[in-house]
C-alpha positions in Angstrom: -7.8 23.9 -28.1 -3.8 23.9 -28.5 -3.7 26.0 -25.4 -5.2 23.1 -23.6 -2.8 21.0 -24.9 0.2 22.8 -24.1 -0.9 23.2 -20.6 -1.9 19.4 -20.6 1.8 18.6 -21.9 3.4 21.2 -19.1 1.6 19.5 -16.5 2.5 15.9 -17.4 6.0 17.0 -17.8 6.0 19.0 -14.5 4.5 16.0 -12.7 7.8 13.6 -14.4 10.0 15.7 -13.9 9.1 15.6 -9.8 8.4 12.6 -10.2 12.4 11.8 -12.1 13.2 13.9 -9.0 12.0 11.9 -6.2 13.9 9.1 -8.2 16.8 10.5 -8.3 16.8 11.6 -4.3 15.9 7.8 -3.5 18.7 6.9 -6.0 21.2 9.3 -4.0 20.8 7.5 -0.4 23.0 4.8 1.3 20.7 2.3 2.0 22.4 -1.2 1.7 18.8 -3.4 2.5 17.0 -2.0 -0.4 16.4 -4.7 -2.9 18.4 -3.3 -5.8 16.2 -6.0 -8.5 13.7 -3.6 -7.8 15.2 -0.2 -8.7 13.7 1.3 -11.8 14.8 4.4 -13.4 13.2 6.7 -15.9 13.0 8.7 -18.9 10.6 10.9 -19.9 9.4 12.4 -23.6 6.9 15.2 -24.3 6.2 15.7 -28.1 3.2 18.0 -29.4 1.3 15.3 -31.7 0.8 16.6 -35.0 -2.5 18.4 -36.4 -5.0 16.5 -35.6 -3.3 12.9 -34.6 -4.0 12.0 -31.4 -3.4 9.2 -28.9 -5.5 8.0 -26.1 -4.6 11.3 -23.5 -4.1 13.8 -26.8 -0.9 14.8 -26.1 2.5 12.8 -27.0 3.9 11.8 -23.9 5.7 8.7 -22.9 7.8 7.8 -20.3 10.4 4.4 -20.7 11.1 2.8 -17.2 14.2 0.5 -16.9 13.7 -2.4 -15.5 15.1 -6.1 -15.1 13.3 -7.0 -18.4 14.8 -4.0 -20.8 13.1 -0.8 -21.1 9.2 -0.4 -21.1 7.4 2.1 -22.4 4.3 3.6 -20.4 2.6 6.4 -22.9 -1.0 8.4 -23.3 -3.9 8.1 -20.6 -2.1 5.7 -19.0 1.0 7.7 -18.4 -1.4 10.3 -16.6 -2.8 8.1 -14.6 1.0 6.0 -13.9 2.0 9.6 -12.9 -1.0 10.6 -10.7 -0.2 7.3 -8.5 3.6 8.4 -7.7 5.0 6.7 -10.8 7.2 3.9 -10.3 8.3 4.9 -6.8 3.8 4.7 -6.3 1.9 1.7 -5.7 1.8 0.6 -9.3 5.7 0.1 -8.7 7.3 -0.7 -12.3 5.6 -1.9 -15.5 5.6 -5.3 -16.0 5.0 -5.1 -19.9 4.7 -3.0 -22.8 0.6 -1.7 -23.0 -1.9 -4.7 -24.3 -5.2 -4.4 -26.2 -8.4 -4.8 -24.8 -11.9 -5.6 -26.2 -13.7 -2.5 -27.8 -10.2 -0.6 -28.3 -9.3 -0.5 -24.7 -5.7 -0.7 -23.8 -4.7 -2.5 -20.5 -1.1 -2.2 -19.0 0.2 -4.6 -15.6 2.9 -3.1 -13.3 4.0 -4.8 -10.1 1.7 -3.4 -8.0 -1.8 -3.7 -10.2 -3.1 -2.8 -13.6 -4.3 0.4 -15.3 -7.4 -0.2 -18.0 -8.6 2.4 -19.9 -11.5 2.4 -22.5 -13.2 5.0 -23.9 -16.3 5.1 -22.3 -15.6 4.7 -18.9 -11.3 6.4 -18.2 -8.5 5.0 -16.8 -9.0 3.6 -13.9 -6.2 1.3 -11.2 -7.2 -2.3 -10.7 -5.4 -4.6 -7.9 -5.2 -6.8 -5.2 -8.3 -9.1 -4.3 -10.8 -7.1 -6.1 -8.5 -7.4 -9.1 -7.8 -11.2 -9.0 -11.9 -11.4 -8.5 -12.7 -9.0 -11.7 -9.9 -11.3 -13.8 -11.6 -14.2 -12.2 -15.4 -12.8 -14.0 -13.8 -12.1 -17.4 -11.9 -8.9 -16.8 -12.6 -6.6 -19.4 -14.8 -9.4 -21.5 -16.9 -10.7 -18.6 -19.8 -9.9 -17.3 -18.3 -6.7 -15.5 -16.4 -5.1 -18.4 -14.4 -1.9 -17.8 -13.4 -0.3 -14.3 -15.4 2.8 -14.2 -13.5 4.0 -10.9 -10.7 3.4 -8.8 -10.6 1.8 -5.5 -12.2 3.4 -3.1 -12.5 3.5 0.5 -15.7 1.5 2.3 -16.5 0.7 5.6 -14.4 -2.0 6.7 -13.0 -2.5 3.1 -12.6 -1.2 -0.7 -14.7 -1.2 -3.4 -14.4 -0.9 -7.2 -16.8 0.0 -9.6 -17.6 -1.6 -13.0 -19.3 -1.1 -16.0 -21.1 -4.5 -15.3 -21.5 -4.2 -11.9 -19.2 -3.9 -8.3 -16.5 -5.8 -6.7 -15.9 -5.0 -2.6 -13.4 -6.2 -0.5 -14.5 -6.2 3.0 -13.3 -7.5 6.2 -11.0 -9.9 4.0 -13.9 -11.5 1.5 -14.4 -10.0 -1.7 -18.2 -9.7 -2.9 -18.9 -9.4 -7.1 -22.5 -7.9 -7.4 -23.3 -7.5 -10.8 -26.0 -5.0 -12.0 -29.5 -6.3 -12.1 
């Protein structure tokens, strides 16, 4: 079990630290047009949590972005998943705001781009755009639909996301909410 952790803790930090690096590279370049509001920077820590304390991803990693606002922390499952998109130089762009709580322990945290949820049952999982606005629009994590249980994902024509509850598509530019029967 610790083994998995230390090689759950390697790969987060390996995935920041390219991540830091593609950063830094974009920081480096002379490019005059960029809009500098909306650079973000940051900073990565990897602790082993102690025997038996554990937060949402089991491992102690956080990373703090700079932004306009201050510093905001991004930490646990969500990290992972901030990281798997590209990080702040990914869709999700910066973090809006520290992590939130959501119904039934869930955490929920908003970045420029979209959201990440997580809950235990059903992961982490990105949230944006129309399909986003529409699942917000049917209670978000209290409605009817409850928790993402996947990602966007590519359809014919459009994207879909699934929910606990149910599924929002986005197809030829009119979103569809289906719940379960």
């Amino acid at each position: 079990m610790e083994m998995h952790h230390f090689a759950r803790r390697t790969a987060g930090f390996t995935a920041v630290t390219a991540a830091a690096a593609l950063l830094l590279a974009a920081g480096c370049s002379n490019d005059d047009d960029k809009d500098k509001s909306s650079a973000a920077s940051m900073t990565t820590t990897s602790a082993a949590a102690a025997h038996g304390e554990e937060h949402m991803s089991g491992a102690a990693e956080e990373t703090k972005i700079a932004t306009q606002g201050g510093d905001v922390t991004v930490s646990g499952i969500i990290f992972d998943k901030y990281v798997q998109s590209g990080g702040p130089t990914g869709p999700l762009g910066a973090p809006l705001k520290e992590d939130e709580d959501a119904p039934n322990d869930g955490k929920w945290q908003d970045f420029t781009g979209g959201a990440v949820v997580w809950s235990k049952d059903s992961g982490a999982h990105i949230v944006w755009g129309e399909i986003r606005q529409a699942w917000e629009d049917n209670g978000g994590p209290d409605g009817k639909l409850g928790y993402p249980t996947s990602d966007e994902k590519d359809i014919p024509g459009g994207k879909q996301s699934d929910f606990v509850g149910g599924t929002i598509t986005w197809v030829d530019g009119v979103t569809t909410v289906t719940p379960k029967s």
